[in-house]
N, C-alpha and C positions, 0 to 999 in steps of 0.2 A: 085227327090222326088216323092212317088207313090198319085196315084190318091186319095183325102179325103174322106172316107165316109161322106153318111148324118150324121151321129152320132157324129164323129168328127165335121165335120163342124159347125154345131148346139152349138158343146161344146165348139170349139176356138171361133166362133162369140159371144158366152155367156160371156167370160173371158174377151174379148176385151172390151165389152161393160162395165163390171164389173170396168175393170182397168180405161176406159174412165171416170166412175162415180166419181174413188176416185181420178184422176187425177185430173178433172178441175176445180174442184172447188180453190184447191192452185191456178194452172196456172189462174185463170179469177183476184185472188185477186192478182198475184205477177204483171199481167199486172195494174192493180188499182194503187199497189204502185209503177210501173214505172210513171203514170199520174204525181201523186203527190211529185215523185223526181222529173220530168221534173219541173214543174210549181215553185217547190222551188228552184231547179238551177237557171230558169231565173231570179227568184226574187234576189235572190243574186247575180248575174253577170250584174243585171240592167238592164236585157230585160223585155219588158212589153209589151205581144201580145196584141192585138185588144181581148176586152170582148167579140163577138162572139168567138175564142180562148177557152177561158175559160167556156163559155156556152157549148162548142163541147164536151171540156174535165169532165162536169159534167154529162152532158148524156150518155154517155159514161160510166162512173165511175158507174152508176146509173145502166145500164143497165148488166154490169158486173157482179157487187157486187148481184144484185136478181137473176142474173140465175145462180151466184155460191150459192147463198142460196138456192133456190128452189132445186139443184140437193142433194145438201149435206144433205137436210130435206127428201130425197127420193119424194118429190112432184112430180118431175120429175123423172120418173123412170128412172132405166140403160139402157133400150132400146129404150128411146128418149133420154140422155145426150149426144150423140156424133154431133146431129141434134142440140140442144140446145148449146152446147159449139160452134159450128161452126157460128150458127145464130150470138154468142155474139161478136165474132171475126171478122165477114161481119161487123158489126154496129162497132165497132173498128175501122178496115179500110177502112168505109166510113167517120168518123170524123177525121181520119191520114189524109184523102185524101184533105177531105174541110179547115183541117191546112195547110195543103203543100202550101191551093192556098194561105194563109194569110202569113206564113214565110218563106215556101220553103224548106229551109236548114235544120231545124232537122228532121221532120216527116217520110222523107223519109227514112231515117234511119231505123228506128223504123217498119216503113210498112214492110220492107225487112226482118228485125231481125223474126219478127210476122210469116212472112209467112213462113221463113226457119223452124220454132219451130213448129208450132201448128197440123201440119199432124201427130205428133210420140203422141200427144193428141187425138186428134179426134179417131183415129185406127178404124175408119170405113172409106172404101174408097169413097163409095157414098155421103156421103155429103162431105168428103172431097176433093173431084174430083168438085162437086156443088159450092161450095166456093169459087174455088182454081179460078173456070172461072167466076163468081162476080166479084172475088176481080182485079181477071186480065185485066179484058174489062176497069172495074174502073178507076185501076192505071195507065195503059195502056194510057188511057184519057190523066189524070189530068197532069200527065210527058213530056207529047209530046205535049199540050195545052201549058202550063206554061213554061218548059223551054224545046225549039224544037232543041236548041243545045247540052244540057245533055242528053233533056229525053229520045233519043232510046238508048243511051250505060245504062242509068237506067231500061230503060225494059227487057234486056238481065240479067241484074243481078237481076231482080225479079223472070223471068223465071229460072234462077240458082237458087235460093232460094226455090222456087217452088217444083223443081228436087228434090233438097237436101232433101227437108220437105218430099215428096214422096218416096224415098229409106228406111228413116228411118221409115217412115209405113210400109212401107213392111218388112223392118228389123223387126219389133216387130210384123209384124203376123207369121212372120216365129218362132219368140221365142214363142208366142203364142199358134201356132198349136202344138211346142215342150210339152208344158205346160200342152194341155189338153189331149196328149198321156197318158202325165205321169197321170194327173187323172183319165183318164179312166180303166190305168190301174190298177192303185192303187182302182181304186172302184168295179174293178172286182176282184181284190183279195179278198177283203172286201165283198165282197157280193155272188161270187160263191164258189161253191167247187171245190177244185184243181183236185180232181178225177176223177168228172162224167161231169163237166161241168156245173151242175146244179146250181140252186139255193141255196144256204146255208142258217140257218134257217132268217139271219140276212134279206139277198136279199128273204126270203120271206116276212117276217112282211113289209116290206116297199110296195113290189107287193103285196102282200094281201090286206092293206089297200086300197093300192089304187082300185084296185077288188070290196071289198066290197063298198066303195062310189062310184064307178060306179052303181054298180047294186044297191045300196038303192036309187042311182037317177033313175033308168029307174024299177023301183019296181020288181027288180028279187030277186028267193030266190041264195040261196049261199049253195054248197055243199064241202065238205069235205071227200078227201079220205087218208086214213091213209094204206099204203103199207108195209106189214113185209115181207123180205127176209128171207127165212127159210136154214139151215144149214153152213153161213155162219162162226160159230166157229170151227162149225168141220173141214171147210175148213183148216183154218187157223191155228187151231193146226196138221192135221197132214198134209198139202202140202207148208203150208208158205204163208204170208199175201201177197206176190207178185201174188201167185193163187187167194189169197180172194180179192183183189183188181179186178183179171180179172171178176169173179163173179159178184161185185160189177157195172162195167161197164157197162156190159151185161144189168146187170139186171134193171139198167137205162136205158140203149137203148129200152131196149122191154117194159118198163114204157113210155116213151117218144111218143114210134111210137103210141099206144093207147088215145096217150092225144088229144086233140084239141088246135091249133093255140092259142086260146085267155085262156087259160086255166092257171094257175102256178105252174112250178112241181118243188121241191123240194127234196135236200136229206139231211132228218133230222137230221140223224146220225148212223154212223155204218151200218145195213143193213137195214134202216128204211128210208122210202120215204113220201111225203105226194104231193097230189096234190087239189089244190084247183080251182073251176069251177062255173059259176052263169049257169042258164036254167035247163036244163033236169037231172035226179040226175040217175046217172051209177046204175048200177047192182054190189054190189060185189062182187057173185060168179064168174059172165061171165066174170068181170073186171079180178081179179084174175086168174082164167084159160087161160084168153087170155093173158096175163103178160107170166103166166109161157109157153106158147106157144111157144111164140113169142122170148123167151132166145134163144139167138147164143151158142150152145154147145159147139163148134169143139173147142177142143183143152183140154175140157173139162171132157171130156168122162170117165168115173171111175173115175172122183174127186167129182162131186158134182151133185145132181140131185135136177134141178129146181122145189122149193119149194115156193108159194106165199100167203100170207094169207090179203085181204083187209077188213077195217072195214069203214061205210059209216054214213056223219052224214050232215045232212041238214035243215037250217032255212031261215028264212026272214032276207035279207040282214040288213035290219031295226030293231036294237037295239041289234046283235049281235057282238061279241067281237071273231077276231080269234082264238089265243090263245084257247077263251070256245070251238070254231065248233073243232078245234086239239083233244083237251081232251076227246070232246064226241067221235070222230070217233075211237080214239085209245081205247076208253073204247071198242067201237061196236066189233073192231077188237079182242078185248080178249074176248068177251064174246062171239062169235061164234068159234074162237078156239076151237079145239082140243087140247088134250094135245101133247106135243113133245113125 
């Protein structure tokens, strides 16, 4: 498997976290209703624990049921629920442990069932790894205390249980990380252009926005450059759109090399670019000439000659709307036009 980018990583921990949210809240209530099969079973077969028994299993139930409510109200957000499910699950198997000392024979069951399950929940390794050695030193305890002729063949099969619950995390980050490929790249379809690589108008309004509330937080203005590629129909009708495609590229790349890092470059549509920028507001003549500059010909040569015409349009990030800075810079653009 190749090395994860930050970007992935960042994406699969997202989804993990996501899944953990809407996971545990069921898992915390279907352990609730094991409680309350248990305590009805005994009742009907005529076992009657000790009231502390039944004091463990309402703290318990208590504690369960609030922090599958709190996760499911989003009170608890996705990026504490795997911390939170884990915590409710420690408080779990420290009232399994303080039953074991009171009847022995069912709880341990139950502790083991818990631990083999709750790792393919949690699907964060750190608190699950935190837990896993809580509950272990715990159990570890209470088994070898109470009964020292069971309890090391019971630790070994905790530790089995343990494993198991650990594979199956792992299992589900590896489906995980499958997962947030697949989004990533379904949101790069959705968002660039298959052409140039660029931004499409979609993956701009989303970076634009975010752009503009940047800079209306740090009181910058916002400028706007609207890019026309000049002769790319003629291309197309007499060399073929596989030529105007090359064109196209080009004329992206030598847009691109001009921009700045923090900048947004986009390609609008057809032979039409826009790039959007907060601080200092370009020049668009110099913009323009250095565009058409900076076009890679070769290959070119007697099909198309680099034509570039920029229109420029700049406000206070504060109470403008992209879409309007687009409209004006395109106006700018036609109204220092020449004609074709």
């Amino acid at each position: 498997m190749t090395p994860m980018s930050d970007g992935l990583r960042a994406r699969r921990d997202q989804i993990l976290r996501e899944m953990s949210a809407r996971e545990s809240p069921r898992i915390l209530l279907l352990f609730v209703a094991i409680i309350i099969l248990f305590d009805a079973g005994y009742a009907l077969i005529g076992i009657i624990p000790p009231m502390s028994y039944y004091i463990s299993d309402a703290i318990q139930a208590f504690v369960l049921l609030v922090v599958a409510l709190l996760i499911r109200r989003g009170i608890i957000p996705p990026r504490w629920s795997p911390a939170a499910f884990t915590l409710a699950v420690v408080v779990n198997n420290l009232a399994l442990n303080f039953q074991y000392t009171l009847i022995g024979y069912s709880a341990v069951g139950v502790m083991l069932l818990v631990m083999a399950a709750y790792g393919a929940v949690t699907l964060v390794w750190r608190p699950f790894l935190i837990s896993a050695a809580i509950m272990s030193i715990v159990t570890t305890y209470t088994l070898v205390v109470n009964d020292p002729e069971n309890g090391p063949g019971w630790v070994v099969t905790m530790v089995t249980a343990l494993a198991v619950s650990g594979v199956i995390l792992y299992g589900r980050h590896y489906g995980a990380r499958a997962l947030a490929e697949a989004n990533i790249a379904i949101e790069h379809l959705a968002t660039r252009d298959e052409l140039t690589g660029l931004l499409n108008r979609r993956g701009l309004q989303e970076a634009g926005d975010t752009l503009l509330a940047l800079a209306a937080r740090d009181g910058n203005s916002v400028f706007v450059a609207f890019v026309d590629i000049t002769g790319l129909k003629q291309v197309n009708d007499q060399h073929g759109h596989v030529v105007g495609d090359l064109v196209i590229r080009r004329s992206a790349e030598a847009l691109v090399a001009q921009c700045r890092d923090s900048d947004v470059v986009c390609r609008w549509g057809g032979d039409e670019f826009v790039v959007v920028g907060q601080g200092s507001l370009p020049d668009a003549p110099g913009l323009a000439a250095r565009i058409q500059a900076g076009v890679a010909t070769e290959g070119l040569e007697g099909v198309w000659n680099p034509g570039v015409w920029v229109g420029i349009a700049a406000a206070e990030a504060e109470g403008i709307t992209l879409d309007g800075l687009i409209r004006l810079a395109d106006e700018a653009m036609y109204d220092g036009r020449s004609p074709r």
